[in-house]
C-alpha positions in Angstrom: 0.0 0.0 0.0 1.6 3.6 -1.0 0.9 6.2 1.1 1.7 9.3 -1.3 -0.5 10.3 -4.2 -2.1 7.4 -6.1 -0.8 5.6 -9.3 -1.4 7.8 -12.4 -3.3 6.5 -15.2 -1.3 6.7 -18.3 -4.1 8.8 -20.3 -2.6 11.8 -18.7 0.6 13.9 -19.1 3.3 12.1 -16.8 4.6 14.0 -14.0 7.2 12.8 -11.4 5.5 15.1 -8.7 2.6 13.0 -9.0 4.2 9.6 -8.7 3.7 7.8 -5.0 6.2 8.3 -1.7 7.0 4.5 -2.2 8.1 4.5 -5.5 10.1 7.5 -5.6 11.7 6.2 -2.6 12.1 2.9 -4.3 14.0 4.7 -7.1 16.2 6.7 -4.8 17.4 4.0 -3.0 18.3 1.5 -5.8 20.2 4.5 -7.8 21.9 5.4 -4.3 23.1 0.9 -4.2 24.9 1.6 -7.5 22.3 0.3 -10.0 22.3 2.0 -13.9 19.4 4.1 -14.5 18.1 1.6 -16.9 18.2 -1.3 -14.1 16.4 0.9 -11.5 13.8 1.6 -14.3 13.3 -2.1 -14.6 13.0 -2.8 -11.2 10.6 -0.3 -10.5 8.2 -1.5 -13.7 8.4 -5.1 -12.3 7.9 -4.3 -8.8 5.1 -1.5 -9.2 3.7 -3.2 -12.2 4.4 0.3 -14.4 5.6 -0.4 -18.1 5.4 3.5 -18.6 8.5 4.0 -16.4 12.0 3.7 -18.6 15.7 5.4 -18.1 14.6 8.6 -18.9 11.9 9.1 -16.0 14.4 7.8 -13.7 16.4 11.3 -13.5 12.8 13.6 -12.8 12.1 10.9 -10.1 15.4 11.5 -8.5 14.9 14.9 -8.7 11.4 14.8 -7.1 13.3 12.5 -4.6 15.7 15.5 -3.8 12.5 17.9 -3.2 11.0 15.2 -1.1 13.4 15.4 1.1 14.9 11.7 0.5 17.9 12.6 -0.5 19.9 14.9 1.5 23.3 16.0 0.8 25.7 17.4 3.5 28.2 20.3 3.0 31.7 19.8 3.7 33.4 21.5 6.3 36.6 23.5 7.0 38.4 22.4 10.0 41.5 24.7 9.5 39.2 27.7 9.5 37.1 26.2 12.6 40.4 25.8 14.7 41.8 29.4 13.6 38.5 30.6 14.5 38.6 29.1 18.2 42.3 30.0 18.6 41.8 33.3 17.4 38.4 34.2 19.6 39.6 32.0 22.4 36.5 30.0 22.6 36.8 27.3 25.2 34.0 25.2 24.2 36.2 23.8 21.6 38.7 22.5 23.6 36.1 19.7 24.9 34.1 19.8 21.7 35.4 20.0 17.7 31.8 20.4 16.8 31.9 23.9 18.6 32.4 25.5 15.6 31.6 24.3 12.2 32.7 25.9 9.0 30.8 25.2 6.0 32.4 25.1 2.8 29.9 26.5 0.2 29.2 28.5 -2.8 28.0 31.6 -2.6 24.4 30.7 -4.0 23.7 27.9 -1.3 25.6 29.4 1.5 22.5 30.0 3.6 21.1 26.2 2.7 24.3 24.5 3.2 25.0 26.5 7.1 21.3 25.4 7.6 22.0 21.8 6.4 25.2 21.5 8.5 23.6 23.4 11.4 20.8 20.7 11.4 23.4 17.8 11.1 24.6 19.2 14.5 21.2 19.5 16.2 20.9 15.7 15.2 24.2 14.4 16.8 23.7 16.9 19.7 20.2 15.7 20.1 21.5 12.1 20.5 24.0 13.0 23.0 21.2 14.3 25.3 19.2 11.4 24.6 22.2 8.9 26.0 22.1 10.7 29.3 20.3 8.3 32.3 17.1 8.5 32.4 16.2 11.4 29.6 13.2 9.8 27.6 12.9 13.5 25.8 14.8 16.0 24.1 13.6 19.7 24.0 14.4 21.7 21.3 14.0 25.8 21.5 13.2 27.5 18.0 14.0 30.9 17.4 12.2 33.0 14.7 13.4 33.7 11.1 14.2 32.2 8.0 17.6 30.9 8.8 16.4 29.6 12.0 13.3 28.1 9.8 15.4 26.5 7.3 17.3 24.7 10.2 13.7 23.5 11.0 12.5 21.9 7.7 15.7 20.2 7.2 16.2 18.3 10.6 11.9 17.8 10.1 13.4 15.8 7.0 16.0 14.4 8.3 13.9 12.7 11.2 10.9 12.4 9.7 10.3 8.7 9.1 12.8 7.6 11.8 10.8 5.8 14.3 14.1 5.5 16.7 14.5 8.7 16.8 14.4 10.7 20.6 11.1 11.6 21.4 11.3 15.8 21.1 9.5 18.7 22.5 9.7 21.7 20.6 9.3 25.4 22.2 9.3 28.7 20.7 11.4 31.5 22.0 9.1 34.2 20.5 5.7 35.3 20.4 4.0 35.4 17.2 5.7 37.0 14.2 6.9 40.7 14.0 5.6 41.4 10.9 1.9 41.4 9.7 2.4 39.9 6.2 5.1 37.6 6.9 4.0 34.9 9.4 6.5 32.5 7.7 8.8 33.8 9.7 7.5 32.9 13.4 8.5 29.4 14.6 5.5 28.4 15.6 4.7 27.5 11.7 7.6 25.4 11.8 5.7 23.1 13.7 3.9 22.1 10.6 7.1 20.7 9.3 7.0 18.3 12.1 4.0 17.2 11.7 2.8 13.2 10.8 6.9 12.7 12.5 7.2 9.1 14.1 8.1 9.6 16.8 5.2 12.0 17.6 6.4 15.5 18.4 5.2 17.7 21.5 4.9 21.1 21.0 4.9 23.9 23.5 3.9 27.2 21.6 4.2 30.9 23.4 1.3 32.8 22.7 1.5 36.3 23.9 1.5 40.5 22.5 4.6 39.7 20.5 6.4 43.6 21.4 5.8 45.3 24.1 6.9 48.7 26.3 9.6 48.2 28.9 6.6 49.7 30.9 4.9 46.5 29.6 6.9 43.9 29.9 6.6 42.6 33.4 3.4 42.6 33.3 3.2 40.4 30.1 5.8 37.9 31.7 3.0 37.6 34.7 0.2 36.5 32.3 -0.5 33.0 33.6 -0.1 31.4 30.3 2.7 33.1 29.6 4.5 32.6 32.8 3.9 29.0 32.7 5.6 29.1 29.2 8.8 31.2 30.6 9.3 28.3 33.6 9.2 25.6 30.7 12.1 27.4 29.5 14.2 25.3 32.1 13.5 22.1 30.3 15.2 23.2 27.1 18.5 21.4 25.8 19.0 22.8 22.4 18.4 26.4 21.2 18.9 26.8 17.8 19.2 30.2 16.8 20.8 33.0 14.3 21.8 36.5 14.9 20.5 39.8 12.9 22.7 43.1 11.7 21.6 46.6 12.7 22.0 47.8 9.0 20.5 44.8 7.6 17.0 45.7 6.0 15.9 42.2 6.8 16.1 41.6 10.2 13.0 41.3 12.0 13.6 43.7 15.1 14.8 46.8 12.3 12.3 45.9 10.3 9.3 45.9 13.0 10.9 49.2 14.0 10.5 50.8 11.1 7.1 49.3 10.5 6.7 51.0 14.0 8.0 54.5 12.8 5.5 54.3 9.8 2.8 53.7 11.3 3.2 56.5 14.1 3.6 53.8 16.9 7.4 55.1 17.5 9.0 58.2 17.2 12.3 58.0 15.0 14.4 59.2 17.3 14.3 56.2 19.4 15.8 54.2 16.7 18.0 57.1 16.0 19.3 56.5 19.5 20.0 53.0 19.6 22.2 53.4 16.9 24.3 56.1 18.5 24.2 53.7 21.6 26.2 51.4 19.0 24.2 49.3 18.2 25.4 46.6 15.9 23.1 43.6 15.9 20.7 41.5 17.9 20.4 37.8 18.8 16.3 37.0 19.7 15.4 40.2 19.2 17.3 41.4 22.2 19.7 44.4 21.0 23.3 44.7 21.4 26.6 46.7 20.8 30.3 45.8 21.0 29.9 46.3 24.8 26.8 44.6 25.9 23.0 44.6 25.6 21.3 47.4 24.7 18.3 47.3 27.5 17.3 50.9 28.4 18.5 51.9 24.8 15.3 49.6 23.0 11.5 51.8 23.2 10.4 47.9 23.1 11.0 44.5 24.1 9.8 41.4 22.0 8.3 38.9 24.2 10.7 36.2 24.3 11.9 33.0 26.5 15.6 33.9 26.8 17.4 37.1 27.6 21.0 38.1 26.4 22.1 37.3 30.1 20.1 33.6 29.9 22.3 32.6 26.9 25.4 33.5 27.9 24.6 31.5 31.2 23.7 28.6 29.0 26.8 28.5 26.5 28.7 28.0 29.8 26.6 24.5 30.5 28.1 21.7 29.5 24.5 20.5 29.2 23.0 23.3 27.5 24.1 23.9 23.8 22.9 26.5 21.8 23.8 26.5 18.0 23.8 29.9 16.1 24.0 30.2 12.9 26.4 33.2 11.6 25.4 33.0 7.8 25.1 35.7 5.4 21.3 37.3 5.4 18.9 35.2 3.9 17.5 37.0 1.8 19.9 40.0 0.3 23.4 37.6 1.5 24.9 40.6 3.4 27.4 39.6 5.6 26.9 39.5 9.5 30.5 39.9 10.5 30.3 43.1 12.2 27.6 42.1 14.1 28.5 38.5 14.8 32.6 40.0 15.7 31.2 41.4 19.2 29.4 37.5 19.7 33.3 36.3 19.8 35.6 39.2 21.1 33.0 39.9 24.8 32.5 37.1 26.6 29.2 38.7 28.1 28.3 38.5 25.0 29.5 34.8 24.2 25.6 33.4 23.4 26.5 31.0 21.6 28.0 27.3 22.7 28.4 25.9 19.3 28.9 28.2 15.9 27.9 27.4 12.3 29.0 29.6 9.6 30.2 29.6 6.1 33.9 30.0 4.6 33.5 33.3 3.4 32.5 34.7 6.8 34.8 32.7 8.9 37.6 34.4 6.6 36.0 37.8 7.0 36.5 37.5 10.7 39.9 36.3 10.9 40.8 39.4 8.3 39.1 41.3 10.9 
């Protein structure tokens, strides 16, 4: 019994996209063994009783295998760069772990997929060493917002999707909602859909709250019982998979829901004339930074979110805590994040990170620096 879309009748205009979860699999897997195009094409019209299928279908099924998610390539990484990297920034998590930073050889095109792919690789092995700890029948996973962070999400959803030894995994949002109005895509509670139908069954733990409030505000939202009983879940969290905006980047979500702000007469623009004399230069869950530490006062608003600054750089220290932040280019324009993510590696009150995934060209950028 298949359990994708149902056998196509040969009257209509052949399309791998429409061809069943079993077969395509089927096809994947025998190419992947080493058989001949022509062989696998055999095989799959004996075994699936379809005469239709010959050596040339083979390659669209393959390809539909590849948007499926059944076959997944991994980038390879750098491990020169990685060491200068922790030699250079002194970062002592990589003295117990190689894995504390990754460097992802890439083009420029793919570097965004390929740091998500490699960051997801991580998540998987570092998901598994939780899992071995006595007595740990779940892992929880923290999911901040974004599209790199998103990415990250769809890819380990693929990776683990039909893997029924996988750990069983809770997921958690670190943010409320999404910043911006028309682009929801970007909250991490939607990447629970990726998750969904996954064997083992996934639990989710959603927080549901104003997503930006005033500083006047903000304790107040934090006492909301829902809310509060969100923040103390916090404590259960292993993993945090994160990434990092730049001030001047017109894509990251806190500038851009500041500006949105600004238009719509919600925020004068001399407040986010001021942070930026305050220096700031980036911020890591919408919590605002410069080369000397957060930027608390500075900010009109605070997102709503599970972690602070202060939390994170607690965590990194854990040797059971890991948090994995991806230090890719944008993801949508491919600006570099160097001069935001520099201050993540020179200030250790800054250090939020306990394991670092980035591409060549900004790993070379930084030891330039």
């Amino acid at each position: 019994m298949t359990n994708g879309p149902a056998q196509v009748s040969r009257s209509t205009k052949w399309r791998a996209s429409n061809e069943s979860n079993d077969l395509v699999f089927s096809v994947c897997a025998n190419f992947l063994a080493g058989e001949k195009a022509s062989s696998v094409a055999r095989r799959i019209r004996e075994q699936f009783g379809r005469p239709d299928i010959t050596r040339q279908k083979i390659y669209p099924i393959l390809c539909e295998g590849v948007r499926r998610g059944y076959l997944v390539l991994s980038p390879p990484v750098e491990r020169d760069l990685a060491l200068r990297l922790a030699e250079r920034f002194k970062l002592p998590r990589y003295e117990q772990d190689e894995k504390a930073v990754t460097v992802v050889a890439s083009s420029r095109v793919n570097r965004n997929q390929d740091v998500a792919a490699a960051a997801a690789e991580l998540v998987v092995e570092l998901i598994g060493r939780v899992a071995a700890n006595p007595g740990r029948d779940k892992v929880h996973l923290g999911l901040g917002g974004g599209l790199s962070a998103m990415m990250v999400a769809r890819r380990l959803a693929q990776r683990i999707y039909s893997d029924s030894q996988f750990p069983k995994l809770v997921l958690h949002t670190l943010s409320a909602g999404g910043f911006i109005p028309s682009e929801p895509q970007k909250s991490p509670v939607t990447y629970f859909s990726y998750f969904e139908g996954a064997a083992p069954r996934i639990e989710y733990v959603a927080l549901f709250s104003e997503t930006v409030v005033s500083n006047e505000e903000f304790e107040r939202v934090r006492a909301n019982p829902s809310v509060r009983l969100t923040l103390e879940r916090a404590r259960d969290i292993d993993i945090v998979i994160t990434s990092l905006a730049s001030a001047d980047d017109p894509h990251g979500l806190l500038r851009q829901y500041l500006s949105w702000l600004v238009e719509c007469g919600g925020l004068e623009k001399r407040a986010v004339e001021a942070m930026y004399e305050a220096g700031w230069v980036g911020d890591v869950q919408f919590r605002p930074y410069s080369a000397t530490g957060p930027l608390t006062k500075e900010c009109a608003v605070r997102a709503v979110t599970l972690l602070e600054l202060s939390d994170m750089v607690s965590w990194a220290k854990n040797l059971n805590k890991y948090i994995v932040l991806l230090g890719g280019p944008c993801a949508e324009c491919f600006s570099s994040k160097v001069k935001a993510l520099r201050p993540l590696l020179e200030n250790p009150d800054l250090r939020v990170f306990s394991h670092l995934v980035v591409d060549v060209q900004t790993a070379r950028e930084l030891l330039e620096g």
